[in-house]
N, CA, C and O atoms as CSV, one atom per row, in Angstrom:
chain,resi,resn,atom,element,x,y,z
A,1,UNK,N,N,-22.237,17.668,-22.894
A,1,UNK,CA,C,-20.924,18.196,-22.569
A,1,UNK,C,C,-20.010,17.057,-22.128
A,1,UNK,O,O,-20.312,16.245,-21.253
A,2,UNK,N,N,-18.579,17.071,-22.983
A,2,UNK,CA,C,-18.027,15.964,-22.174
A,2,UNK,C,C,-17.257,16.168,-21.117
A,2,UNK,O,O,-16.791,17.305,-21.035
A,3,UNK,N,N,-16.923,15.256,-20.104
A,3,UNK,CA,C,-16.167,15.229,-18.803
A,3,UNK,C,C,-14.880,15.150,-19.097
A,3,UNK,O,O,-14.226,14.209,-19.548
A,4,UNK,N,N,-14.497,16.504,-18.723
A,4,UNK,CA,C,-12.614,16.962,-18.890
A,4,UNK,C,C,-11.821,17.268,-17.585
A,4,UNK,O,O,-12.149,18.153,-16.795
A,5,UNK,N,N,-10.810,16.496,-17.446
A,5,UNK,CA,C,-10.293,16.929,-16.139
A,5,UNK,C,C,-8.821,17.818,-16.465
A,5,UNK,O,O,-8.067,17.225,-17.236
A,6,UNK,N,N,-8.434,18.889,-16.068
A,6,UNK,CA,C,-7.345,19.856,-16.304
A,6,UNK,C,C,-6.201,18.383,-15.467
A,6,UNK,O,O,-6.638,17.496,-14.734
A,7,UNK,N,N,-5.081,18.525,-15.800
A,7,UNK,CA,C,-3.714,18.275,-15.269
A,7,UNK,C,C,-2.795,19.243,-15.216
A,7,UNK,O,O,-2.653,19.678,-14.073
A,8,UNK,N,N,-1.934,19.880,-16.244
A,8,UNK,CA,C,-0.915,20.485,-16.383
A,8,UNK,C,C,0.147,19.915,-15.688
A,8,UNK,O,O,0.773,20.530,-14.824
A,9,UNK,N,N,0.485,18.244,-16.177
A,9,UNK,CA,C,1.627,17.997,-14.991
A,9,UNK,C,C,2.576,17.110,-16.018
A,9,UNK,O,O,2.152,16.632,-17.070
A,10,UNK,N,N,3.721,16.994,-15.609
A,10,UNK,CA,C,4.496,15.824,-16.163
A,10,UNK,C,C,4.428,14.873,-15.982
A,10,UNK,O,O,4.413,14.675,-14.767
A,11,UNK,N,N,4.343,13.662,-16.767
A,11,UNK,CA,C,3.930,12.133,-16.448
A,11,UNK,C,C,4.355,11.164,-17.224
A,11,UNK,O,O,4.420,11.539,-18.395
A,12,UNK,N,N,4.648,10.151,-17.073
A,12,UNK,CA,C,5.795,8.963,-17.626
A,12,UNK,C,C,5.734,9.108,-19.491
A,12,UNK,O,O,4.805,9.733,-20.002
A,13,UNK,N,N,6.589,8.597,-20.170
A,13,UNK,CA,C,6.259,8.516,-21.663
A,13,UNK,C,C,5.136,7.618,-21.966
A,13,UNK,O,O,4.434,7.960,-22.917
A,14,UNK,N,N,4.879,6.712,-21.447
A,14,UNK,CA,C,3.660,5.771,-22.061
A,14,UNK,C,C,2.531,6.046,-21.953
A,14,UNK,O,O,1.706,5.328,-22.518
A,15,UNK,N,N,1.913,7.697,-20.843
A,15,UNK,CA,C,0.749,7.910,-20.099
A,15,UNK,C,C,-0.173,8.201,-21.455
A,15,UNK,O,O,-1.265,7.655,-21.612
A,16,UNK,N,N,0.370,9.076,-22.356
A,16,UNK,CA,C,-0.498,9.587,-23.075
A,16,UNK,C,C,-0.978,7.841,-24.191
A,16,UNK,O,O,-2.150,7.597,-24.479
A,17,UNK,N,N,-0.198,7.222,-24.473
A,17,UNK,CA,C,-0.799,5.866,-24.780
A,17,UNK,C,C,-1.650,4.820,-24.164
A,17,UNK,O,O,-2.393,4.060,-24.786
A,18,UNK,N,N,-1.383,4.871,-22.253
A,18,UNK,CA,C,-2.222,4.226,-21.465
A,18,UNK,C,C,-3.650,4.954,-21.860
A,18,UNK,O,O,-4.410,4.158,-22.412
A,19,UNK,N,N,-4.024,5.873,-21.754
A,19,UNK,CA,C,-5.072,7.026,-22.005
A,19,UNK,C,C,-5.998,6.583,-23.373
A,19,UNK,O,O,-7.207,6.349,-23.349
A,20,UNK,N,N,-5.205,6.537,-24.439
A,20,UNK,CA,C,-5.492,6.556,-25.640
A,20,UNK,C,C,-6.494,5.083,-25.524
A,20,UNK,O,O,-7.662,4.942,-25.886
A,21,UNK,N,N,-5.577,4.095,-24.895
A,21,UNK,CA,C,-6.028,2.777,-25.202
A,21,UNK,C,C,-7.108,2.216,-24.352
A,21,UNK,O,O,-7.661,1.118,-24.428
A,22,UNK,N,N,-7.363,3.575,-23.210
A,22,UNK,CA,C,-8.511,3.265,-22.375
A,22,UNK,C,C,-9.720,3.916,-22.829
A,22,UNK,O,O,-10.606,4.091,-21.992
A,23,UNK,N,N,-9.920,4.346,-24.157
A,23,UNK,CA,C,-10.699,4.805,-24.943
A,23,UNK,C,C,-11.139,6.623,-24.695
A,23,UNK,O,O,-12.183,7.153,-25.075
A,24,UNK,N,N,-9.918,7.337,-23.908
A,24,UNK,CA,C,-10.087,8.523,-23.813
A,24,UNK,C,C,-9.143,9.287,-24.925
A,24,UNK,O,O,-8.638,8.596,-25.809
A,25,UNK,N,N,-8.935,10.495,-24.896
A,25,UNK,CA,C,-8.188,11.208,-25.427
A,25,UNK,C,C,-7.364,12.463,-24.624
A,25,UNK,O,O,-7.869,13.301,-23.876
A,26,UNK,N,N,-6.502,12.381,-24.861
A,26,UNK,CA,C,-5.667,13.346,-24.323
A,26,UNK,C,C,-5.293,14.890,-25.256
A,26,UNK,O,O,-5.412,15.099,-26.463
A,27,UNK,N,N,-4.949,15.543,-24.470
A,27,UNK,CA,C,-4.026,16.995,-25.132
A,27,UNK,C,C,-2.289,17.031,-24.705
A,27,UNK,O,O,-1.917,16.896,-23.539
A,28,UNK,N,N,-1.447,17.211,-25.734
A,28,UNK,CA,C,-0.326,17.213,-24.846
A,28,UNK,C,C,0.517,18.213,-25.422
A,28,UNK,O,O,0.274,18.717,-26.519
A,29,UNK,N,N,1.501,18.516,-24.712
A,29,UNK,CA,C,2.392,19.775,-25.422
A,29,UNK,C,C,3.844,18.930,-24.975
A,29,UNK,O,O,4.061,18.070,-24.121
A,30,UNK,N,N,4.848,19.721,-26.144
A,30,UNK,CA,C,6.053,18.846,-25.354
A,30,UNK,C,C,7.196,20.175,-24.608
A,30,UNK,O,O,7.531,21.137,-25.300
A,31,UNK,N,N,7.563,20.056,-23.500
A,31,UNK,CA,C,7.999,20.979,-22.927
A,31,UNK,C,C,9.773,21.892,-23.446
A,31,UNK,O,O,10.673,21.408,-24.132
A,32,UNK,N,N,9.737,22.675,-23.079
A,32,UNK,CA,C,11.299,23.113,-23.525
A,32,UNK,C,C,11.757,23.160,-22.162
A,32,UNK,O,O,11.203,23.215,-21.065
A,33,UNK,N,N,13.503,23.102,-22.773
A,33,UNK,CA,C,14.301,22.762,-21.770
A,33,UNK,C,C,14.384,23.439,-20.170
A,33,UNK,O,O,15.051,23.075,-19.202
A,34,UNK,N,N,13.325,24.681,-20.346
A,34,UNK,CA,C,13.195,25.842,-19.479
A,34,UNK,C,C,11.818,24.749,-18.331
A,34,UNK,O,O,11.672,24.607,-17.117
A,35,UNK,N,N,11.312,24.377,-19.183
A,35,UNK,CA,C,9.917,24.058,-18.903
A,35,UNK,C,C,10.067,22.719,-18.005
A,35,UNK,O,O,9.368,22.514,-17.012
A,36,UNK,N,N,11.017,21.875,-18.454
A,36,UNK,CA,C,10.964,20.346,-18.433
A,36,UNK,C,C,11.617,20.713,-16.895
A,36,UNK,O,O,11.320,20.143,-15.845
A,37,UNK,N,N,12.551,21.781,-17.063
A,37,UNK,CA,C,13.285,21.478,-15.115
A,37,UNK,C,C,12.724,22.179,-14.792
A,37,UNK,O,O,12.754,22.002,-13.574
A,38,UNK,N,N,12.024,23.122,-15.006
A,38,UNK,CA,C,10.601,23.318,-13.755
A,38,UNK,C,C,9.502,22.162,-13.557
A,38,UNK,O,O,9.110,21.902,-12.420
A,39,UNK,N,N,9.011,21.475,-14.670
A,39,UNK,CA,C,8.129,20.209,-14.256
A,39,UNK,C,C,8.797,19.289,-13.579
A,39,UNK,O,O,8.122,18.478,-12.945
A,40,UNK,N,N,9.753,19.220,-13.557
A,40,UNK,CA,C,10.323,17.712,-12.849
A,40,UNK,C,C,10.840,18.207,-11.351
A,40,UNK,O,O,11.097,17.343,-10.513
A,41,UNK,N,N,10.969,19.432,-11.073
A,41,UNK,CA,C,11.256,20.298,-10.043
A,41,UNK,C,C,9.589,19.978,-9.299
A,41,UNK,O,O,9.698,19.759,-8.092
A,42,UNK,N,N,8.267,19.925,-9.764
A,42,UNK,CA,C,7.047,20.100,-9.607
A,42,UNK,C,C,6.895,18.395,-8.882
A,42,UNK,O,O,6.382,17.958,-7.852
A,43,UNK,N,N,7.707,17.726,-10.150
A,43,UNK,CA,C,7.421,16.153,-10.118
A,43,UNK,C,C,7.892,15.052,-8.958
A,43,UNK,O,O,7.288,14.084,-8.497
A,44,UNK,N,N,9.285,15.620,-8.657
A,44,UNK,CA,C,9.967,15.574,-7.425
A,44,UNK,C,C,8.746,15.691,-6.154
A,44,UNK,O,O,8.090,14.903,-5.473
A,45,UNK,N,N,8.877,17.020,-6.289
A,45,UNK,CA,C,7.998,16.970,-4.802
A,45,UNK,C,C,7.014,16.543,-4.491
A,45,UNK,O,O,6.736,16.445,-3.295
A,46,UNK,N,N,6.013,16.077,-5.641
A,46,UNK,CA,C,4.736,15.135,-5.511
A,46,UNK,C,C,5.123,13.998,-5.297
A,46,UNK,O,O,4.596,13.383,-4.371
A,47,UNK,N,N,6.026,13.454,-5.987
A,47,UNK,CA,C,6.722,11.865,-5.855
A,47,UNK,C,C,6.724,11.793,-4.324
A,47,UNK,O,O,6.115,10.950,-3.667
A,48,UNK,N,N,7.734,13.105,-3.680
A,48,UNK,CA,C,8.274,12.847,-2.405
A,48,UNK,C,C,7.192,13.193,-1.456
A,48,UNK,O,O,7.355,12.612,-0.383
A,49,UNK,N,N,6.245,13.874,-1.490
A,49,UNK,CA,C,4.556,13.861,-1.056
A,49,UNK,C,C,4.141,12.439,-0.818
A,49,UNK,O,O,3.953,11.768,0.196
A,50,UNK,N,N,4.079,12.258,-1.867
A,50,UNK,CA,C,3.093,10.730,-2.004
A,50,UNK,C,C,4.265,9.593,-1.549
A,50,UNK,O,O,3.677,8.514,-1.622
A,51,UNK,N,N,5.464,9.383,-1.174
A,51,UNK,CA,C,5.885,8.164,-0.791
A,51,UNK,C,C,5.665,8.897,0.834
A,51,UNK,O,O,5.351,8.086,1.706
A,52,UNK,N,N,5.787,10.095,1.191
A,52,UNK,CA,C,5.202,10.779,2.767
A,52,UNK,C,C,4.134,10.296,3.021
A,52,UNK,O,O,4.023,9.626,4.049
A,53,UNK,N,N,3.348,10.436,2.405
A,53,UNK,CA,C,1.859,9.902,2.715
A,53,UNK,C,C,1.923,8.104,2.509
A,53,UNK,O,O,0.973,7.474,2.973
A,54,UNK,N,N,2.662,7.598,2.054
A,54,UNK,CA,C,2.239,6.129,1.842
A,54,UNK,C,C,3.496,5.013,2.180
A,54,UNK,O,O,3.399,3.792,2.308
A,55,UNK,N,N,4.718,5.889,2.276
A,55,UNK,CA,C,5.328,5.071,3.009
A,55,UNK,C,C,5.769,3.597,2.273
A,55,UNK,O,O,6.394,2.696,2.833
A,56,UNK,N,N,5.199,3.596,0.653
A,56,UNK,CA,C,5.682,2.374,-0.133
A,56,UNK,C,C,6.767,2.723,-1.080
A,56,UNK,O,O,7.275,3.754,-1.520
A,57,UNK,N,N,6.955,1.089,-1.249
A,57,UNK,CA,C,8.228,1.189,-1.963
A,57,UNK,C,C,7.871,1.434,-3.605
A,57,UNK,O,O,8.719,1.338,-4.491
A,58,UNK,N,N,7.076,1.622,-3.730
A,58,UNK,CA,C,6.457,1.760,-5.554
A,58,UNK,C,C,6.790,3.643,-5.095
A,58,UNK,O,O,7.303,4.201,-6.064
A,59,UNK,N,N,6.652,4.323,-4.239
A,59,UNK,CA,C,6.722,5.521,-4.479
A,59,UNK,C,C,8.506,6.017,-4.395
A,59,UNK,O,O,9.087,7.005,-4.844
A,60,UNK,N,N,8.981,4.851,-3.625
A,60,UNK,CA,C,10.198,5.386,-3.562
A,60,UNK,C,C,11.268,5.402,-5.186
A,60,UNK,O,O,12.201,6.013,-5.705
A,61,UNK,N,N,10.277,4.215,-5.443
A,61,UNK,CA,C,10.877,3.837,-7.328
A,61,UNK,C,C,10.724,5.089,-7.984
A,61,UNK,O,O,11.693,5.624,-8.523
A,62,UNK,N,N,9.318,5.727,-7.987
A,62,UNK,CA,C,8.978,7.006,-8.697
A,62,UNK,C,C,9.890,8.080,-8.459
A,62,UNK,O,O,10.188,9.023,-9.192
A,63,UNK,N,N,10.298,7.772,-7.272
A,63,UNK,CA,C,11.005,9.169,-6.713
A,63,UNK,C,C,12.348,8.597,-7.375
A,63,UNK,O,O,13.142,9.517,-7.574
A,64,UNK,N,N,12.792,7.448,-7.739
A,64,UNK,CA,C,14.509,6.955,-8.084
A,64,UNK,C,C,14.062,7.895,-9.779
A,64,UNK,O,O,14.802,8.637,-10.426
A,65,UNK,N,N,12.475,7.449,-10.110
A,65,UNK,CA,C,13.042,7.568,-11.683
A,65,UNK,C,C,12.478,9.192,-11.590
A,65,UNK,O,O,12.535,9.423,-12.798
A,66,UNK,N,N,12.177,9.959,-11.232
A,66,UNK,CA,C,12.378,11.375,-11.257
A,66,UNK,C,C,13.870,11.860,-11.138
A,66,UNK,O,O,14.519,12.536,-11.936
A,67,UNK,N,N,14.169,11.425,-10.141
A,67,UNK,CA,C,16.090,11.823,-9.822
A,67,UNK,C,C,16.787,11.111,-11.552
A,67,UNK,O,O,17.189,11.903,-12.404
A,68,UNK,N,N,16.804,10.021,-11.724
A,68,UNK,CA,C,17.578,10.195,-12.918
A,68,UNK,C,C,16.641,10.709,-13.730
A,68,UNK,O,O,17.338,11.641,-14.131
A,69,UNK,N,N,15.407,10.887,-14.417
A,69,UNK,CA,C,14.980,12.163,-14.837
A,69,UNK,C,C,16.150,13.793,-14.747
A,69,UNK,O,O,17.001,14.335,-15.453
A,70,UNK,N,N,15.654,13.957,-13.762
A,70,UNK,CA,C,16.403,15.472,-13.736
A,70,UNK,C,C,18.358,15.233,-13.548
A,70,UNK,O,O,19.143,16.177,-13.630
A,71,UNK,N,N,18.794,13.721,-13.286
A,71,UNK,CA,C,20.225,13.800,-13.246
A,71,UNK,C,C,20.209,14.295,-15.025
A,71,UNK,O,O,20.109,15.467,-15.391
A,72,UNK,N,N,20.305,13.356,-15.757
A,72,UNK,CA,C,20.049,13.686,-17.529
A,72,UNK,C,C,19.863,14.575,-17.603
A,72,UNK,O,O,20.711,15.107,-18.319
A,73,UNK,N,N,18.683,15.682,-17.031
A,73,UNK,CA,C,18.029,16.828,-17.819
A,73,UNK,C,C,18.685,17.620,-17.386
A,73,UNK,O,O,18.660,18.674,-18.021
A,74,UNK,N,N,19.447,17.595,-16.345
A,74,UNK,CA,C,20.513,19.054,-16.019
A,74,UNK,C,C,22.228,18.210,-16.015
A,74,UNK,O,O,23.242,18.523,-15.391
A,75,UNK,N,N,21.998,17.173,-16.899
A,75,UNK,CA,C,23.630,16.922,-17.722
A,75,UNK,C,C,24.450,16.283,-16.422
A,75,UNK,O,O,25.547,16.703,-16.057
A,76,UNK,N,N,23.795,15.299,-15.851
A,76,UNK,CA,C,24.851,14.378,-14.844
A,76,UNK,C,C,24.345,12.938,-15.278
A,76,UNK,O,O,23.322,12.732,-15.930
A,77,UNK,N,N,25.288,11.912,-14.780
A,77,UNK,CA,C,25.247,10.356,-14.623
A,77,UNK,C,C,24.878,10.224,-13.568
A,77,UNK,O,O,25.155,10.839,-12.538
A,78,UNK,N,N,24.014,9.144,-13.821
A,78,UNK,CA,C,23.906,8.459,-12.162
A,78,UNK,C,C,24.918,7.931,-11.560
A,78,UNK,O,O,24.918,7.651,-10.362
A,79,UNK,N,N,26.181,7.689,-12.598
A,79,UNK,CA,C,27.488,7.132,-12.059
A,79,UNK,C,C,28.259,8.308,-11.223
A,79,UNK,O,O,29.020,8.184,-10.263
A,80,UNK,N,N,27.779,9.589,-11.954
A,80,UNK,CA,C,28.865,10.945,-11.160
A,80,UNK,C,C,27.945,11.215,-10.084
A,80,UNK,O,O,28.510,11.930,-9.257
A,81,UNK,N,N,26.503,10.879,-9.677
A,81,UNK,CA,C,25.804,10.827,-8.604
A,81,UNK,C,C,26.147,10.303,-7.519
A,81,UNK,O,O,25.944,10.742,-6.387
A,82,UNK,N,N,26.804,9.118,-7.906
A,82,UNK,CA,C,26.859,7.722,-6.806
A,82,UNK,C,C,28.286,8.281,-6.557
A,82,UNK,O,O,28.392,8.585,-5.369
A,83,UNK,N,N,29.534,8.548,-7.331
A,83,UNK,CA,C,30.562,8.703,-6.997
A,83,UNK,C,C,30.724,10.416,-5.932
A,83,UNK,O,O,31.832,10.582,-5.422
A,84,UNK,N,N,30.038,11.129,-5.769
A,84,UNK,CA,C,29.798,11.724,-5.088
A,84,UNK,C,C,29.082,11.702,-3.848
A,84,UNK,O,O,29.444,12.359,-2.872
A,85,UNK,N,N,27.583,10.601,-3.873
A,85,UNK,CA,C,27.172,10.169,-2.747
A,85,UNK,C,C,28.248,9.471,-1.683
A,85,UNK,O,O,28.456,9.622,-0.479
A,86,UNK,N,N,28.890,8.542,-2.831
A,86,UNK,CA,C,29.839,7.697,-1.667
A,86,UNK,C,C,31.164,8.676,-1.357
A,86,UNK,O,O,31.645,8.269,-0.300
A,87,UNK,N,N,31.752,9.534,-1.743
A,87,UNK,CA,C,32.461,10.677,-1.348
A,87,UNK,C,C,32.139,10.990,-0.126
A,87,UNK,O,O,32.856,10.644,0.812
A,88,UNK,N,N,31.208,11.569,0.017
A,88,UNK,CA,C,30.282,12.130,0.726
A,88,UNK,C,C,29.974,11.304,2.279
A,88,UNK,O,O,30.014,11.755,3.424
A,89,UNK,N,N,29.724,10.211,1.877
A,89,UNK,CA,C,29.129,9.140,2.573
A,89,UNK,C,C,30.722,8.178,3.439
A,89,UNK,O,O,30.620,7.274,4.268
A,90,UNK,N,N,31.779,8.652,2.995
A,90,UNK,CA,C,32.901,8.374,3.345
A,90,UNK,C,C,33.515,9.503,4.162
A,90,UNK,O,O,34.251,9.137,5.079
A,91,UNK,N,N,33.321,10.976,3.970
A,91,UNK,CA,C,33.773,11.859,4.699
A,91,UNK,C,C,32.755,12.696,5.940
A,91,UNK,O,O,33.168,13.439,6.830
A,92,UNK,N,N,31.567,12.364,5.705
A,92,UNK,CA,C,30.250,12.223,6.528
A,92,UNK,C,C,29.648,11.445,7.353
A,92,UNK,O,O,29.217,11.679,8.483
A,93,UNK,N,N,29.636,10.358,6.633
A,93,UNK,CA,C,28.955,9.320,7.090
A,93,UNK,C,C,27.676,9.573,6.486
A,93,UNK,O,O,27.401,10.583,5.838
A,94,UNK,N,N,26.513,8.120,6.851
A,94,UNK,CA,C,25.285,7.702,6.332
A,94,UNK,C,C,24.740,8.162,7.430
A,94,UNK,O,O,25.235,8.852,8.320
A,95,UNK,N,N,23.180,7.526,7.247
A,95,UNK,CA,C,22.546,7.801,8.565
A,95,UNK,C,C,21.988,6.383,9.038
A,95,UNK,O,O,20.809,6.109,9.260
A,96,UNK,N,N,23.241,5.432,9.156
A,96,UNK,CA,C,23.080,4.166,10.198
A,96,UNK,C,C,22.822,3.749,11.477
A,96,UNK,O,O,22.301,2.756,11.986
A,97,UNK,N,N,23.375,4.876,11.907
A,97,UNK,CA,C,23.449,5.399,13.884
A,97,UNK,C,C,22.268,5.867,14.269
A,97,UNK,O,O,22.147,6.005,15.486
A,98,UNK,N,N,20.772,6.340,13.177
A,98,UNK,CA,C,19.836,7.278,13.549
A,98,UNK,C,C,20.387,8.265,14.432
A,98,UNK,O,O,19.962,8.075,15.571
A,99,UNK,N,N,21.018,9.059,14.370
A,99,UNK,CA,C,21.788,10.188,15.128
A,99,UNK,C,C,20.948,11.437,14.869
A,99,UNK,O,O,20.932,12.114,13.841
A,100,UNK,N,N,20.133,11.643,16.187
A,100,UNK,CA,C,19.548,13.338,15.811
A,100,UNK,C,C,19.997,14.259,16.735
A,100,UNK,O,O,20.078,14.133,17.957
A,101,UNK,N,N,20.437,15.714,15.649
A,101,UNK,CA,C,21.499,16.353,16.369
A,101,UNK,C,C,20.365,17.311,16.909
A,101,UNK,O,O,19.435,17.824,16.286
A,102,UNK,N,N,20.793,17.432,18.594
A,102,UNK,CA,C,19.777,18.462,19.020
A,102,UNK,C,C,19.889,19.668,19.525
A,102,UNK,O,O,18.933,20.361,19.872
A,103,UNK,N,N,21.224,20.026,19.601
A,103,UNK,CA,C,22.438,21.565,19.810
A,103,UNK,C,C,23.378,20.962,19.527
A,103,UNK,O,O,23.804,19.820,19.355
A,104,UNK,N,N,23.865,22.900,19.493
A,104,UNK,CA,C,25.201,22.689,19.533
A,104,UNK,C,C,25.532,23.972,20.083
A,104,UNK,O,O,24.916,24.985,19.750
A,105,UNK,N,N,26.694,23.978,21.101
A,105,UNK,CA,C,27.010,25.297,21.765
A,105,UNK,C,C,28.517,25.160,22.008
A,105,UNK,O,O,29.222,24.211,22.351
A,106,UNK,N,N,28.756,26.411,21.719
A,106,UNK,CA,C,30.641,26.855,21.378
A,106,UNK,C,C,31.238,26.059,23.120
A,106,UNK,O,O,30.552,25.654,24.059
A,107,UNK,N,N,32.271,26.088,23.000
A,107,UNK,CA,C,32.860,25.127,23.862
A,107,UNK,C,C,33.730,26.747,24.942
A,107,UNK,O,O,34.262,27.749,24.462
A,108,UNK,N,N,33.573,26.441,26.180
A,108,UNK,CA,C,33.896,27.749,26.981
A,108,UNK,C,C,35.554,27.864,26.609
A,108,UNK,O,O,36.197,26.815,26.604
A,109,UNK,N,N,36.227,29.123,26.303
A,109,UNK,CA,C,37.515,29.107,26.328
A,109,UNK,C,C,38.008,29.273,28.253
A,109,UNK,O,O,37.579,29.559,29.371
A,110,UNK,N,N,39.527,28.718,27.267
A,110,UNK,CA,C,40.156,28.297,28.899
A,110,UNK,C,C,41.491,29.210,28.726
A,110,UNK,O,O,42.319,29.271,29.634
């Protein structure tokens, strides 16, 4: 009997060739557009799991190329990303100050 391990997950374009050339074989299906933003919805949160657990910068990359992943797959630029972050980041602010908010309570009328 041979040794098969289940996945069902989304994984870079070259995986099914890394695989091939390590003398295994793979199964693959290619997803529809329904399918692909639920996997990358799946892919996200493992990315953001695993840089939780490890705290490196190779996971934070995974997690950059999932986000433009799903910017493309649900029809944005990383340019209309950034021009909104810094929007944002201009009428908000960043989180430079480490500022943690710990209440908030209505102010007594006078």
């Amino acid at each position: 009997m041979k040794d098969q391990k289940a996945y069902c997950k989304l994984v870079r374009d070259r995986i099914p060739e890394i695989i091939e050339q390590s003398g295994k074989n793979c199964t693959l299906r290619t997803l529809n557009e329904e399918e692909y933003l639920l996997h990358l919805d799946k892919k996200l949160a493992e990315e953001l799991h695993e840089y939780q657990e490890s705290k490196s910068l190779e996971e934070i990359c995974d997690l950059v190329e999932v986000l433009r992943a799903v910017l493309s797959a649900r029809g944005y630029t990383w340019e209309e990303m950034e021009h909104i972050r810094m929007q944002k980041h201009q009428e908000r602010g960043g989180f430079e100050k480490r500022i943690l908010l710990e209440t908030v309570t209505n102010r007594e009328e006078t």
